[in-house]
C-alpha positions as CSV (number, residue, x, y, z in Angstrom):
1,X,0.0,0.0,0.0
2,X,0.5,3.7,-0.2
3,X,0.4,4.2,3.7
4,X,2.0,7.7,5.0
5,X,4.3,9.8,2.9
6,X,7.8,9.4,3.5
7,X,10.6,11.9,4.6
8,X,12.9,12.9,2.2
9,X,15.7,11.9,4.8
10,X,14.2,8.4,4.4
11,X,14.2,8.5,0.7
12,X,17.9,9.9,0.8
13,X,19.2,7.1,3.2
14,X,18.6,4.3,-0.1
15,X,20.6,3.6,-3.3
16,X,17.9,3.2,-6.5
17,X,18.0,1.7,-9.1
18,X,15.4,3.4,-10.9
19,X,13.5,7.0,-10.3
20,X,10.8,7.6,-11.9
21,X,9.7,11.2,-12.7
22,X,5.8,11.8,-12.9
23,X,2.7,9.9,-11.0
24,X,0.4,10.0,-13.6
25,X,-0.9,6.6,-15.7
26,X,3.0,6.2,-17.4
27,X,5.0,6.8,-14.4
28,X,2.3,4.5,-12.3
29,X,3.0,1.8,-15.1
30,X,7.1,2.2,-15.3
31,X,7.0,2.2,-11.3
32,X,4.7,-1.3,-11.3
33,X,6.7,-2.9,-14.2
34,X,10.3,-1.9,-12.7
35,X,9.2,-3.5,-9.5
36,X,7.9,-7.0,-10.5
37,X,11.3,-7.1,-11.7
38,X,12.7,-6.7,-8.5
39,X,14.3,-3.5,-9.0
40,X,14.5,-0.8,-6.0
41,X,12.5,1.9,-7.9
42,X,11.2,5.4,-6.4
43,X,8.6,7.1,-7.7
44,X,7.7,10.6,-7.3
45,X,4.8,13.6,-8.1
46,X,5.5,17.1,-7.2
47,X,1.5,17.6,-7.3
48,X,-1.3,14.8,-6.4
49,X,-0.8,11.4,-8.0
50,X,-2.8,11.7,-11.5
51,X,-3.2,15.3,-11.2
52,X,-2.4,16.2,-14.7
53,X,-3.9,14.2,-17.7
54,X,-4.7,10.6,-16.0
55,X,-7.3,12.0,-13.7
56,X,-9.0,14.3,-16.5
57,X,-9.0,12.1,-19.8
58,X,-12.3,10.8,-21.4
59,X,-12.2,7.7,-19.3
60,X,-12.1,5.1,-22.0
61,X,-9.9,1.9,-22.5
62,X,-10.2,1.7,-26.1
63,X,-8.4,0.4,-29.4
64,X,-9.3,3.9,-30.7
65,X,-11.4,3.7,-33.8
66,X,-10.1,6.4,-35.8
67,X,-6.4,5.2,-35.9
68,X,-7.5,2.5,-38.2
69,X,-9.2,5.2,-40.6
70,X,-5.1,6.9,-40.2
71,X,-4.3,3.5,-41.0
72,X,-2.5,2.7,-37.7
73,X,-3.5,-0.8,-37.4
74,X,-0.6,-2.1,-35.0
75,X,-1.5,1.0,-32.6
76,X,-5.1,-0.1,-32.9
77,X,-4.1,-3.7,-32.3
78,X,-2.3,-3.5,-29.0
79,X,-4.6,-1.0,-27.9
80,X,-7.1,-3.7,-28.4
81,X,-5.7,-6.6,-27.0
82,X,-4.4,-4.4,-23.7
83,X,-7.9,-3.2,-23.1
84,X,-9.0,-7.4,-23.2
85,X,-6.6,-7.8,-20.6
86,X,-7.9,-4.7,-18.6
87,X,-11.0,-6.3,-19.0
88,X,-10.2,-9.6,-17.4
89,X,-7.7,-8.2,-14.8
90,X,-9.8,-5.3,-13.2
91,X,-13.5,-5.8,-13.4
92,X,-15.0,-3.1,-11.6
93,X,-12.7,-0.9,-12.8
94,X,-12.7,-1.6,-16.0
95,X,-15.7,-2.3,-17.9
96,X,-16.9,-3.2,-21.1
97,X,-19.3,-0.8,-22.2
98,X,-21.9,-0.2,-25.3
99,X,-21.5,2.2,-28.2
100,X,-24.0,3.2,-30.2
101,X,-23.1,5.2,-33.8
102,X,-25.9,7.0,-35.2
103,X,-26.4,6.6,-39.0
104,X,-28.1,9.5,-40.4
105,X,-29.0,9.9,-44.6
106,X,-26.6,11.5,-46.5
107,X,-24.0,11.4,-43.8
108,X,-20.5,9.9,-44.1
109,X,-19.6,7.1,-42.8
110,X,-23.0,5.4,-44.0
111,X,-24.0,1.8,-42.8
112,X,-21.1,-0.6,-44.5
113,X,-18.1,1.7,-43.9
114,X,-18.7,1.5,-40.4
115,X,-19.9,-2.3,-40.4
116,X,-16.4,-2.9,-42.2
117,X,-14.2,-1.0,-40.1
118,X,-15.5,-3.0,-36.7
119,X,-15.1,-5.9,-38.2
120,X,-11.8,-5.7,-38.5
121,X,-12.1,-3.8,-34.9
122,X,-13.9,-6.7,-33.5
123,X,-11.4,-9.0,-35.3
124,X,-8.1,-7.3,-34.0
125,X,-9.3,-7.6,-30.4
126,X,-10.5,-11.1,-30.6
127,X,-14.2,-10.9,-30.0
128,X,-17.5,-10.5,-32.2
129,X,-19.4,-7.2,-30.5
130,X,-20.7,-5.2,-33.7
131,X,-24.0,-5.7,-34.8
132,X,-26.7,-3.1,-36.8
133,X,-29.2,-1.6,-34.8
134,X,-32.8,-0.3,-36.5
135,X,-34.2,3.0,-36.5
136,X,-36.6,1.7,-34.1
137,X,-34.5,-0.4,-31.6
138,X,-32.0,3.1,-32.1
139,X,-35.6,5.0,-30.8
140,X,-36.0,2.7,-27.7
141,X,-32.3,2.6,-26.6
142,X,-32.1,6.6,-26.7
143,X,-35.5,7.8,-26.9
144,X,-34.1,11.5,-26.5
145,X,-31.9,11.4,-29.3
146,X,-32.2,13.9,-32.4
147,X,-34.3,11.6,-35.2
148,X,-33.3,14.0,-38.5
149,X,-32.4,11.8,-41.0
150,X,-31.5,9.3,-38.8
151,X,-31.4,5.9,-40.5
152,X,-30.4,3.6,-37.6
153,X,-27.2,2.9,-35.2
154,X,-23.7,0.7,-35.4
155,X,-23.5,-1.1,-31.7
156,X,-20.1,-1.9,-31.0
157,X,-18.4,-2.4,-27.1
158,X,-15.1,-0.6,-26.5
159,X,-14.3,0.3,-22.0
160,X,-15.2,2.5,-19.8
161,X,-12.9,3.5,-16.6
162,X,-12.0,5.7,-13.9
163,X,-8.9,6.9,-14.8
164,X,-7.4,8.1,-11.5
165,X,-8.4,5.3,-9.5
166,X,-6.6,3.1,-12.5
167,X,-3.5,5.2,-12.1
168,X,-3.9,4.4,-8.1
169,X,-4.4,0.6,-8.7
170,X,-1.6,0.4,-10.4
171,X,0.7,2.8,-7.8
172,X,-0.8,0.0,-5.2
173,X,-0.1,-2.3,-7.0
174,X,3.5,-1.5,-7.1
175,X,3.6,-1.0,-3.5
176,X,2.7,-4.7,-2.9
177,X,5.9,-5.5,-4.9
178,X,8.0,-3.0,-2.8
179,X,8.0,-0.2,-5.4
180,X,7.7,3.4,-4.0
181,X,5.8,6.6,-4.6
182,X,5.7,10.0,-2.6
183,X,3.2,12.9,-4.0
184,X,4.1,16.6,-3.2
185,X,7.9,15.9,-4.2
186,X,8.9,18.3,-6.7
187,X,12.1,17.6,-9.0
188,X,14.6,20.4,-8.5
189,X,17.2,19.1,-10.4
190,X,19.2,16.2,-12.1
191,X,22.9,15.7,-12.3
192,X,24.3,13.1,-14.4
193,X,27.3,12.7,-12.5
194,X,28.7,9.4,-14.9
195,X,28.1,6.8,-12.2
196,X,24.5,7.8,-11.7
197,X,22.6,10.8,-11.1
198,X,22.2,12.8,-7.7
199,X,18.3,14.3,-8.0
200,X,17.3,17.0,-5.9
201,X,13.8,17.6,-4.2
202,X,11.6,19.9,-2.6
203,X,8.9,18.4,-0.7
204,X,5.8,20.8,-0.8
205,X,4.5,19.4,2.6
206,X,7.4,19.8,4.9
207,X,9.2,22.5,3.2
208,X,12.5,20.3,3.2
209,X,15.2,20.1,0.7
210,X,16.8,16.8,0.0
211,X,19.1,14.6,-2.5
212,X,18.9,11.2,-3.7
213,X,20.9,8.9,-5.5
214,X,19.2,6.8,-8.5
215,X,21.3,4.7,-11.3
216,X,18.6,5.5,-13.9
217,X,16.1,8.4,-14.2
218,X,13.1,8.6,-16.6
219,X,11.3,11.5,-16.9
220,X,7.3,10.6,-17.6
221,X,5.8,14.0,-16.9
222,X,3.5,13.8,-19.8
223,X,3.2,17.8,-21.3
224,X,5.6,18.9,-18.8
225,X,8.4,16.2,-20.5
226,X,10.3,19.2,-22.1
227,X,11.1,20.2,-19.1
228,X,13.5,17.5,-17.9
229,X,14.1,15.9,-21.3
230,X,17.1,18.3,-21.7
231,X,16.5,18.0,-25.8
232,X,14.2,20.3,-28.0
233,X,10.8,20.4,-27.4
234,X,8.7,17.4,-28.6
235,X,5.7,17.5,-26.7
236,X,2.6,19.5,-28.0
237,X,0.1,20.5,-25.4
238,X,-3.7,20.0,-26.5
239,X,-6.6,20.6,-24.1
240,X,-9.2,18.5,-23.9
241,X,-12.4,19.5,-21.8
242,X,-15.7,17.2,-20.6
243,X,-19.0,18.1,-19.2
244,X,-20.4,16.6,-16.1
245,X,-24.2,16.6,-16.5
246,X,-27.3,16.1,-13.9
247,X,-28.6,13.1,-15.2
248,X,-32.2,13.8,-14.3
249,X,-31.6,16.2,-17.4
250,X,-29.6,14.4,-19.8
251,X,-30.0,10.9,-19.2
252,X,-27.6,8.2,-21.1
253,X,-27.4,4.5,-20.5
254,X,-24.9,3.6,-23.9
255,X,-22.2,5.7,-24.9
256,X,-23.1,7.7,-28.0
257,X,-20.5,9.0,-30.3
258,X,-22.3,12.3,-32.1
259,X,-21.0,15.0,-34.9
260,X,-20.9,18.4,-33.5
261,X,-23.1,20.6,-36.0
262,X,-19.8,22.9,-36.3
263,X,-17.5,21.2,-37.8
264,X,-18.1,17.7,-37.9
265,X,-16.1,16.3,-34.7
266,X,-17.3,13.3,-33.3
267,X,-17.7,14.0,-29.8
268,X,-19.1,11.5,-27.1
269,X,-22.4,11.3,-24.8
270,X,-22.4,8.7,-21.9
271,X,-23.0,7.7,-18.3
272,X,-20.2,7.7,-16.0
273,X,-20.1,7.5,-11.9
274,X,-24.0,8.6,-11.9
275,X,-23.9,11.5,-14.1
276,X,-23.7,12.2,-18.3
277,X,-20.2,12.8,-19.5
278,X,-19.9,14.9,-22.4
279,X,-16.6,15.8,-24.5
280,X,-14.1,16.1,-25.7
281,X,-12.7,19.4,-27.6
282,X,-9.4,19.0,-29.3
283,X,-7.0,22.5,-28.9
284,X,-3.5,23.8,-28.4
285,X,-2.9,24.1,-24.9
286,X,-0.7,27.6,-24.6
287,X,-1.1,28.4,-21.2
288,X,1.4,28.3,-18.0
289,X,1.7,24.5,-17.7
290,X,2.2,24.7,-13.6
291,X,-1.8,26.3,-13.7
292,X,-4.4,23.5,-13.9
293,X,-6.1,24.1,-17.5
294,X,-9.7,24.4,-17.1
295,X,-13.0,24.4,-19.7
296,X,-13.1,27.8,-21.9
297,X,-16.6,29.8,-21.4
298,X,-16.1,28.7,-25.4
299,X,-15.7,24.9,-25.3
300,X,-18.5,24.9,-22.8
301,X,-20.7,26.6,-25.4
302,X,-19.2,24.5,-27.6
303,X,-20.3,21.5,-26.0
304,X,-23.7,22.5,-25.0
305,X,-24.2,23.1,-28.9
306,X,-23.6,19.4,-29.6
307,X,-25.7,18.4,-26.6
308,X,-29.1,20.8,-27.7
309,X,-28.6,19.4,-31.6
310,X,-28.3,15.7,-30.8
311,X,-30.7,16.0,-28.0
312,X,-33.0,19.0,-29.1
313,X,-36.0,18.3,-26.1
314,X,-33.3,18.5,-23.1
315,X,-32.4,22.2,-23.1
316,X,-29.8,22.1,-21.7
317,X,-27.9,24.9,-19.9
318,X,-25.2,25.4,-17.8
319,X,-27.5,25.1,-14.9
320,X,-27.5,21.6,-15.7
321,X,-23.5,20.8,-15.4
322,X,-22.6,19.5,-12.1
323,X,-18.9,20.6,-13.6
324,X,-16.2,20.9,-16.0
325,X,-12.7,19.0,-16.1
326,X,-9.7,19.8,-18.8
327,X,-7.0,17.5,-19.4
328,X,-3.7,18.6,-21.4
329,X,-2.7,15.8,-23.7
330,X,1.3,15.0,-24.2
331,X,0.9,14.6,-28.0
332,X,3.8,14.4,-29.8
333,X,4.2,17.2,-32.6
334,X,4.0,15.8,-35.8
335,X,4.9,19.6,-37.4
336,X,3.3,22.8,-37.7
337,X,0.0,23.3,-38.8
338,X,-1.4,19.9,-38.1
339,X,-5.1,20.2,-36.7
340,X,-5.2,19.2,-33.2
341,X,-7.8,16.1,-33.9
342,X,-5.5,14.5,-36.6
343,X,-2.1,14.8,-34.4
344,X,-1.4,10.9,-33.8
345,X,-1.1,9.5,-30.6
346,X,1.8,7.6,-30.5
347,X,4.1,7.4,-27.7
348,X,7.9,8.6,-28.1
349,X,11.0,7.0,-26.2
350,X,14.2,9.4,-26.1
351,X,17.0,10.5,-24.0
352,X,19.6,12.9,-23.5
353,X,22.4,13.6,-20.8
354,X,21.5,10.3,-19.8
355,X,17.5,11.1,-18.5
356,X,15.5,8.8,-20.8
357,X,11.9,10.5,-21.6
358,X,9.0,9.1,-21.9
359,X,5.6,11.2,-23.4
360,X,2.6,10.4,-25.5
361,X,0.6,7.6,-26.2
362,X,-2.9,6.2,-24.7
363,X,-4.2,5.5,-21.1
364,X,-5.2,2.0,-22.6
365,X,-1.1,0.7,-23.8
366,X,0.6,2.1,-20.7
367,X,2.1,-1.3,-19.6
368,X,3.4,-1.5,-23.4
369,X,5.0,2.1,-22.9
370,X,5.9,1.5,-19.8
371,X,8.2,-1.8,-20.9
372,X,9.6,0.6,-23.6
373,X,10.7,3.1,-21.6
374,X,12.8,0.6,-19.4
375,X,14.0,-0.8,-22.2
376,X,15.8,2.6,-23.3
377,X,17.5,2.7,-19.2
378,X,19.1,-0.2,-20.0
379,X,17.3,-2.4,-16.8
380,X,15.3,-4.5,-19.1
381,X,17.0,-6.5,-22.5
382,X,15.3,-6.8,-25.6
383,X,14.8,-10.3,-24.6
384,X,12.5,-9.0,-21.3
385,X,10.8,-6.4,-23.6
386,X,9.8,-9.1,-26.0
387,X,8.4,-11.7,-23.1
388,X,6.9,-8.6,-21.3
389,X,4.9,-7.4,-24.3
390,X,3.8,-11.0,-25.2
391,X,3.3,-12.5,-21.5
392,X,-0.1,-13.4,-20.1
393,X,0.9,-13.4,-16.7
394,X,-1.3,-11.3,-14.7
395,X,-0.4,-7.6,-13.6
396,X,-3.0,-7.2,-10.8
397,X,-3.6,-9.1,-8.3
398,X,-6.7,-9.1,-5.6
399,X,-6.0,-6.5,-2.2
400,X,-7.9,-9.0,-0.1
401,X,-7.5,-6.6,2.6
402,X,-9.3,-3.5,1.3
403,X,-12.7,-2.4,1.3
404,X,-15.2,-3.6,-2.0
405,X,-14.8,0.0,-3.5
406,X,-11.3,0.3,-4.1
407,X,-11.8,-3.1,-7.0
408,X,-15.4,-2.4,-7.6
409,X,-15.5,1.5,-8.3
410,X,-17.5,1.8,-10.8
411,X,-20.5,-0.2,-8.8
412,X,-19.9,1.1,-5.3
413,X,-21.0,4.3,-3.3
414,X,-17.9,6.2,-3.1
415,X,-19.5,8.0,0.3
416,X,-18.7,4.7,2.1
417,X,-17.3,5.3,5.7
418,X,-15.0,2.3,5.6
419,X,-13.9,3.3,1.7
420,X,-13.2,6.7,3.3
421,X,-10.9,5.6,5.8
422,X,-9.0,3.4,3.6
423,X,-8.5,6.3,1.4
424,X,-7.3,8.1,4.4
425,X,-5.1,5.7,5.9
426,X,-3.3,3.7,2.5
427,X,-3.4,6.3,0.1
428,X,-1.5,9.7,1.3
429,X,-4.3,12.2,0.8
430,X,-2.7,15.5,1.6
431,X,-5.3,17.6,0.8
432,X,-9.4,17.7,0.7
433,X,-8.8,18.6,-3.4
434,X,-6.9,14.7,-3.4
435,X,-10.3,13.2,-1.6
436,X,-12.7,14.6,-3.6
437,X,-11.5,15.1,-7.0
438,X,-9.1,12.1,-7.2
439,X,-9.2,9.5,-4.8
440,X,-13.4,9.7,-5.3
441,X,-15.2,12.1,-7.6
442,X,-17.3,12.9,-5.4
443,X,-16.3,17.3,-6.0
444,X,-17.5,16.1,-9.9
445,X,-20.2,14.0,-9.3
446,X,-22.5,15.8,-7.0
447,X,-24.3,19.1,-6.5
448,X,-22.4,22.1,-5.2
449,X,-18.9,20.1,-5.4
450,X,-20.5,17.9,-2.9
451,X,-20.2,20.3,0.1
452,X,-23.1,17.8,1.7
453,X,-20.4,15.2,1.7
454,X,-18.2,17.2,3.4
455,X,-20.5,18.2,6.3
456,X,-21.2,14.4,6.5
457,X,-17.6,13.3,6.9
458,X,-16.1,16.1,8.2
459,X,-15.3,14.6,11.9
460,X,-13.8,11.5,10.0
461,X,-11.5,13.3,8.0
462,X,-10.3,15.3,10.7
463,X,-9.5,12.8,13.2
464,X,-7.9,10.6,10.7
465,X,-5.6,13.2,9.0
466,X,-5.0,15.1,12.9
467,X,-6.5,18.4,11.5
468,X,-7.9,20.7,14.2
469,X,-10.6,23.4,13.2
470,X,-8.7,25.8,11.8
471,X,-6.9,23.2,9.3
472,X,-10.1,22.4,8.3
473,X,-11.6,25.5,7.5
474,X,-8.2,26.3,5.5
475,X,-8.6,23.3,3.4
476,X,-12.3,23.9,2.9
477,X,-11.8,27.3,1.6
478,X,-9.1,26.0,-0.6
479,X,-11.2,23.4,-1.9
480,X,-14.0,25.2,-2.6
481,X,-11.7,28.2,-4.7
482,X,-10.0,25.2,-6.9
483,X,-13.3,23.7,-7.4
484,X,-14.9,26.9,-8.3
485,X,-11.9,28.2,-10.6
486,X,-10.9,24.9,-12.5
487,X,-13.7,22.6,-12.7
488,X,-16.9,25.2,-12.4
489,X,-18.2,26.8,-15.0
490,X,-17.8,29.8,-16.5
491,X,-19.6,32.5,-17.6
492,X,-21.4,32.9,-20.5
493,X,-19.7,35.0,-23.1
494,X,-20.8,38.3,-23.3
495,X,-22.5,38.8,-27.3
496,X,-19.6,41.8,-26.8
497,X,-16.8,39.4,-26.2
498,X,-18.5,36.4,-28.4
499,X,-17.9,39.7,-31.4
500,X,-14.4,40.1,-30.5
């Protein structure tokens, strides 16, 4: 487990083999891989684990349906066959989930396109899931949908996750096999000094300095990889943004992949942790990296156009969103003036001074980009890589001794006192914004960034993290403004500003 953070004088006192820069999804993959091996690996975050991109993606485990129209078929593949095995490994955490794709007159891709392309979906992956759906049975599954032209539906079954609890999985995970991980510890510095490298940190709880030694660094800060990479910049920075709806407004029981009446994006509809999810939008990403990107007053009235057009009864209005999430994607930059949506996603492996970097890629292949990254330090041959890509030994195995919600997410109440607790206790929440945005979504999932929840657990969370009044009432307030800043929503545009 997780358990308490540990000192930096603790971390100092060892000799690694392997650090490991960045606790999102790839760093939480290098740290799990690098310790079933054996190796004495540290892992560390200088925010929350998953804080970045791998809490604030679109929360699917998918073989990614348009890389086969770019005609990547071998991403497509092990995106597939890495999702099966997410499938089999974590149920409850990750589950297989039903996609419906409209099919309106007129309107490319028409009925045998798509019937073609998941075929050879369905085939790469192993299973048979696709199947034509009538106008009518289309009508009955989502009775609110828009009906214009609409012909009938493509069903099809890709996965649905949480993404942050999947990054925290896996960090456990790791733990079990003696790996380690420490949030709040900021990289300061890296010195190759020939025999390894001496790293420096700064731990944001304490307010300590320290220095550690490590035989290999890699540096899997997602969009923040230029920063330690020590090579030109690779990585372009694309925000994606997501809706979280009251679904008493905009109900959804299959996930429904819709054109925006803009410009022709497909953009998805679904149910996730009690609510509707809605997104994503596909732009460059400009801003200070070190400020959490949020939704645009734009992308929200972007999004709120799809919603209205596919689902013109609903009226839907930003009374309705319970709130807003926006994830930076580390894509790596193809060239200049490539449209966002057709960047590919592809993961790159490169190093310099010694730091090997790590950026790109999909949620779904992170053990496969994980095993490539430790193939570039050196710690694994090309022997390992090839049995690690190819093995069907099992990652995960069951953590008999926590509560049902930490492997059934997706099915259990995430207010849960003995969930709670555990969270707590094994998983180094530092702050109320780690409880409710992270370890549950309880901030995105309820009214008001569930302040009721708050009230109701207060005395726990207190007593278990030794905050007195005054703690609390600092952490509420910073709560609340982070809530209220980076996942609210903003303003409508002015028709003054919309002009300019």
């Amino acid at each position: 487990m997780l358990g308490k953070r540990q000192e930096i004088k603790e971390l100092g006192d060892q000799q690694w083999d392997l650090l490991v820069i960045g606790g999102g999804i790839t760093g939480a993959g290098v740290l799990l891989e690098a310790a079933r091996r054996g190796l004495n690996v540290l892992l560390v975050e200088q925010r929350d684990y998953a804080w970045g991109t791998s809490s604030r993606s679109s929360k699917m485990v998918h073989g990614g349906l348009r890389y086969i129209a770019q005609g990547d078929v071998k991403l497509t593949r092990h995106s597939l066959l890495e999702r099966e095995r997410l499938l089999k490994e974590l149920p409850g955490l990750v589950e297989r989930a039903t996609y419906l794709f409209p099919l309106r007159k007129g309107v490319f891709p028409g009925r045998w396109p798509m019937k073609a392309v998941l075929w050879l979906y369905d085939f790469l992956a192993g299973i048979r899931d696709h199947r034509y759906l009538s106008l009518q049975q289309v009508k009955e599954r989502a009775p609110a949908l828009n009906t214009e032209g609409l012909t009938g539906a493509m069903s099809y079954t890709d996965a649905l996750t949480d993404d942050c609890r999947l990054v925290m999985r896996t960090l456990l995970e790791a733990g079990r096999h003696g790996g380690v991980a420490c949030n709040y510890l900021k990289v300061t510095g890296v010195d190759n000094q020939g025999s390894g490298f001496a790293v420096t940190l700064h731990d944001q709880v304490n307010d300590q300095q320290g220095t550690i030694k490590a035989s290999q660094v890699i540096n899997a800060t997602g969009a923040w990889a230029d920063r330690f990479s020590g090579s030109e910049s690779r990585v372009r920075p694309l925000r994606g943004s997501h809706l979280f709806v009251d679904p008493q407004r905009l109900p959804a029981t299959d996930c429904l992949t819709v054109m925006h009446p803009d410009d022709g994006r497909p953009v998805f509809v679904f149910p996730w942790e009690g609510v509707t999810c809605v997104g994503t939008t596909d732009l460059d990403h400009p801003q200070d990296m070190d400020i959490e990107a949020s939704a645009s007053s734009k992308e929200v009235d972007y999004l709120l156009t799809l919603i209205n057009s596919q689902f013109p009864g609903r009226d839907i209005t930003r009374e309705d969103i319970f709130a807003t999430i926006a994830g930076v994607r580390p894509v790596i930059a193809s060239g200049k003036g490539v449209d966002p949506s057709k960047e590919r996603r592809d993961h790159a492996v490169w190093g310099d001074n010694g730091v090997v970097t790590v950026s790109g890629g999909k949620l779904t292949t992170f053990r496969l980009i994980a095993l490539d990254a430790l193939l570039a330090t050196g710690l694994i041959d090309e022997a390992a890589h090839r049995r690690g890509q190819k093995t069907r030994e099992p990652m995960y195995q069951s953590l008999a001794a926590a509560p049902a919600p930490v492997e059934d997410f997706l099915h259990a109440e995430q207010d849960d006192e003995a969930f709670i607790q555990w969270l707590l206790e094994e998983e180094a929440v530092v702050h109320l914004d780690d409880l409710m945005l992270r370890r549950t979504r309880l901030g995105l999932t309820r009214p008001n960034a569930g302040e009721a929840v708050l009230t109701r657990r207060r005395e726990q969370i207190q007593q278990a993290l030794d905050w007195d009044d005054s703690r609390w009432q600092e952490e509420m307030t910073r709560y609340l403004q982070i809530h209220q800043q980076y996942y609210g929503v903003p303003a409508e545009l002015t028709a003054t500003r919309r002009a300019s």
